[in-house]
C-alpha positions in Angstrom: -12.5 -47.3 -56.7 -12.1 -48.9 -53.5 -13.4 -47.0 -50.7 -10.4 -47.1 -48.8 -8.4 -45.5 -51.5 -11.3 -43.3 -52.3 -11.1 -41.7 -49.0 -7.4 -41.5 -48.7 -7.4 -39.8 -52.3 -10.1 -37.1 -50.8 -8.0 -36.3 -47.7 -4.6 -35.9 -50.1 -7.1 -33.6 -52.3 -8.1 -31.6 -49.3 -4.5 -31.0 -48.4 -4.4 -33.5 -45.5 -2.4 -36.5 -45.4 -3.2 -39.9 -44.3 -2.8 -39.9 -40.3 0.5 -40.5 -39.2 1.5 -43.9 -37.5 4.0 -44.1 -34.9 6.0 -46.9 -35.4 6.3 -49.4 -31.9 9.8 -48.5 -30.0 11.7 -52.0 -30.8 11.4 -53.8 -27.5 13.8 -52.6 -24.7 14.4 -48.8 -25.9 14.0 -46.4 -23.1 10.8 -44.2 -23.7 11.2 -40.6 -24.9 10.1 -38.1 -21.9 9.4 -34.7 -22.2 12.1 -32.3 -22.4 12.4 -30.4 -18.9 11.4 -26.7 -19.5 15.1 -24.6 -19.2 15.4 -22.9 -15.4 14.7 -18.9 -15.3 17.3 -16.9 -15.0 17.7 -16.0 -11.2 17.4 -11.8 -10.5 21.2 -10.1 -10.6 22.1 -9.1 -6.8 22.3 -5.6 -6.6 25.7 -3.8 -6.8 27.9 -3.9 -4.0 28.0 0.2 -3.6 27.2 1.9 -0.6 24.2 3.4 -2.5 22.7 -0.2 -3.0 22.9 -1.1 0.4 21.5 1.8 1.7 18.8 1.0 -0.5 18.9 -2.4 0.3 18.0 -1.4 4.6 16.0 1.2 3.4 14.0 -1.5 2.1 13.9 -4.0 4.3 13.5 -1.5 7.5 9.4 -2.3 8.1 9.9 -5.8 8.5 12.7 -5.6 11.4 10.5 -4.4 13.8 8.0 -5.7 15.9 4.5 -6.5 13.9 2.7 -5.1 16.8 3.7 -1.5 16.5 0.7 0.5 15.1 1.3 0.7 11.4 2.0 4.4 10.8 4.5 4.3 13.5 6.2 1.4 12.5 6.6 3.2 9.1 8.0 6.1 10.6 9.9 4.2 12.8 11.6 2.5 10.1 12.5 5.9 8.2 13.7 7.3 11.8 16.0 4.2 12.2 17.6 4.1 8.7 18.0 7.7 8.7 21.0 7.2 11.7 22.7 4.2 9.7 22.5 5.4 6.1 25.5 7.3 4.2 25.2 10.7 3.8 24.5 10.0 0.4 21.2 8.4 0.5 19.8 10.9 3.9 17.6 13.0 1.1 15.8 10.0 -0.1 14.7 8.8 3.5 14.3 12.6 4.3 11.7 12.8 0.6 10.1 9.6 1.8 9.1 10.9 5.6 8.0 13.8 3.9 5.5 12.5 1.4 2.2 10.9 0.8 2.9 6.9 1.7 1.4 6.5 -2.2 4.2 9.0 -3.4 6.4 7.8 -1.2 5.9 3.9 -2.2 6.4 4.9 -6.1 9.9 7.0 -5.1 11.1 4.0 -3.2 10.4 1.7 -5.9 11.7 3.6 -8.5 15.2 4.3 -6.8 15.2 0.7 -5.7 14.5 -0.9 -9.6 17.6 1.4 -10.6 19.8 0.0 -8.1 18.8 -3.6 -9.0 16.5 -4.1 -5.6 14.4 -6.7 -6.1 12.1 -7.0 -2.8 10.9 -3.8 -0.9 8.9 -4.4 2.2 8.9 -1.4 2.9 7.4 0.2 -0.2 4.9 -2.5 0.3 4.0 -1.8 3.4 3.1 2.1 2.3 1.2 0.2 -0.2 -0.9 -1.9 1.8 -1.8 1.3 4.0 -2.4 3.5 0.9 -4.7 1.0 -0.6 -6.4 -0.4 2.5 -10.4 -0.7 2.4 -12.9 -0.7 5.0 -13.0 -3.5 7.5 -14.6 -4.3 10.5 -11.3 -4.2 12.5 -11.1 -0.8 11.6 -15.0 0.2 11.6 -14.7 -1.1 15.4 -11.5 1.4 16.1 -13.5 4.2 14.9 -16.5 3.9 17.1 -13.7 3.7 20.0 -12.0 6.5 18.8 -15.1 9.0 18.5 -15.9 7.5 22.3 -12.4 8.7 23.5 -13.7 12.0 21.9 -16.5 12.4 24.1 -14.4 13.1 26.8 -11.9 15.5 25.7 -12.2 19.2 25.5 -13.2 20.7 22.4 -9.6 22.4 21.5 -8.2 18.6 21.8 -10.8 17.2 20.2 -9.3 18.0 16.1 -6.0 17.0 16.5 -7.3 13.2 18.1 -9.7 13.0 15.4 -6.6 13.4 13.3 -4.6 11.2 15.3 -7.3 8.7 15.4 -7.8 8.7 11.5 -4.1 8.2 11.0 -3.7 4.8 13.1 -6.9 3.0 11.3 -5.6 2.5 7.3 -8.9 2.5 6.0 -9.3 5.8 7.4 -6.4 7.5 6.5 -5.0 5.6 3.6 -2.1 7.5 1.4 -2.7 10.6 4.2 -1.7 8.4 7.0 1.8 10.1 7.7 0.1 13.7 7.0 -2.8 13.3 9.5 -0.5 11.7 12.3 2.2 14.7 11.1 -1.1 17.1 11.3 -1.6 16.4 14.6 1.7 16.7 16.2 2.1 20.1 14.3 2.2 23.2 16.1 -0.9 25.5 15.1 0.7 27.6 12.5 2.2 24.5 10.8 -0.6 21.7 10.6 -1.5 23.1 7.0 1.6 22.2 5.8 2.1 19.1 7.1 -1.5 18.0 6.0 0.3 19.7 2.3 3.0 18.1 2.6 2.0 14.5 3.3 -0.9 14.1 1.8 -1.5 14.7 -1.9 -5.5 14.8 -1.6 -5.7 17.6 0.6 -3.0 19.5 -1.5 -5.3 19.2 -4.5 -8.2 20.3 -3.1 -6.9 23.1 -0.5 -8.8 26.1 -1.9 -5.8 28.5 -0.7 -2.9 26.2 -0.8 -0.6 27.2 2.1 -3.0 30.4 2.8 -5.5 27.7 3.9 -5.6 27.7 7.8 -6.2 25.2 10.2 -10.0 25.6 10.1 -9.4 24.3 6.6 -6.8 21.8 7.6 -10.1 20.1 10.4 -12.9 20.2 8.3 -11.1 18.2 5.4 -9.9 15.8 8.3 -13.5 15.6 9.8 -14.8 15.3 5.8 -12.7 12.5 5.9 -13.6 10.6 9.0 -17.1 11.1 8.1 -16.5 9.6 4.8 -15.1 6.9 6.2 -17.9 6.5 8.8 -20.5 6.0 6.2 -18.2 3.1 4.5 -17.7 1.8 7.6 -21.3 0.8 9.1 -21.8 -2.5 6.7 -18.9 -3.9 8.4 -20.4 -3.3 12.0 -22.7 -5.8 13.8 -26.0 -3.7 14.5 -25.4 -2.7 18.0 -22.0 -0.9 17.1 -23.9 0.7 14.1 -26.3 2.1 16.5 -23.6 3.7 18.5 -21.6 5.2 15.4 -25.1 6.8 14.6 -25.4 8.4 18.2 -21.6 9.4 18.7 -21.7 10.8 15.1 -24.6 13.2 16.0 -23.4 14.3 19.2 -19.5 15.2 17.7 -21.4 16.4 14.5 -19.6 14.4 12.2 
């Protein structure tokens, strides 16, 4: 047999055809192009309901105001300025979300957004962001500022900075950011439930839930700054390392 049709009756044996020829396009035909892929389907607006546009402010609150404000503040800023324009209606959701831990309060957002067909949340992102932040050196440097400012203040004030202080850096505070700046505006007799309240680690680990008092409420704050302390000195050139060593043994922290 010839070896050309000896190969061509292997392939058809093997199951495979002969390979297929394109015939030339007769002179003058346009060429065949790819077919465009079809265009997604753009997101539904939400409802035109006073529930969806309360949703829809809620939402977009954070990124109204000035990028400079601290970004706690500028959270509860947000909350505090859609809390005077929203209906009636939707006052218990910005009332459940000034009153939570930012990771809580992020999830709640998002879920009462997706049911009302909100697509974008800056808002709930930027509870994210804070809830999630890691340790940086812009923050590293703010503590070692912070714990100076300590060194000046009288012991009874010296807590309730801390907690202050803790709540303004993101890697410090994280998902406790609100509690710990709520903490430290509370009056004595009502800083262990605010730290309760907003912050969902400190709630699991009270030993006495609500029965815990504030010496409770400060050593899980300064557990927490310390924490953060020891994450912090990689991201510190060595000369600010040496100082967070020495202000961490004089405020025993």
């Amino acid at each position: 047999m010839h070896r050309l049709a000896l190969a061509t009756a292997l392939l058809l044996a093997c199951g495979d055809g002969p390979p297929e020829r394109k015939l030339p396009a007769p002179p003058g035909a346009p060429e065949k192009s790819t077919p465009a892929a079809l265009p997604t389907a753009a997101p539904l607006p939400p409802p035109d309901t006073p529930a969806a546009r309360d949703l829809v402010a809620i939402c977009g609150s954070a990124s109204a105001l000035p990028p400079g404000l601290p970004v706690v503040e500028r959270l509860r800023r947000a909350l505090t300025t859609v809390e005077s324009t929203v209906s009636s209606d939707s006052l218990p959701l910005v009332q459940r979300l000034r009153a939570r831990d930012l990771a809580e309060a992020a999830a709640d957002l998002r879920q009462a957004a997706t049911a009302m067909e909100v697509h974008a949340c800056s808002l709930a992102d930027a509870m994210d962001a804070v809830s999630t932040a890691a340790p940086n050196t812009t923050d590293a440097l703010a503590l070692v500022q912070v714990l100076e400012a300590l060194q000046a203040v009288s012991p009874e004030y010296k807590d309730r900075l801390l907690a202050a202080g803790c709540s303004e850096m993101p890697a410090c505070g994280r998902e406790c950011s609100a509690g710990l700046a709520a903490t430290a505006e509370a009056e004595p007799t009502q800083r262990v439930f605010a730290l309760m309240r907003e912050c969902a680690a400190f709630r699991a680990q009270a030993p006495q839930g609500a029965a815990a008092g504030e010496a409770a409420v400060f050593a899980w704050i300064r557990a927490r700054v310390a924490t953060f302390a020891d994450a912090s000195v990689e991201h510190l050139p060595p000369e600010s390392a040496a100082r967070l060593a020495e202000l961490r043994k004089s405020l025993q922290l």
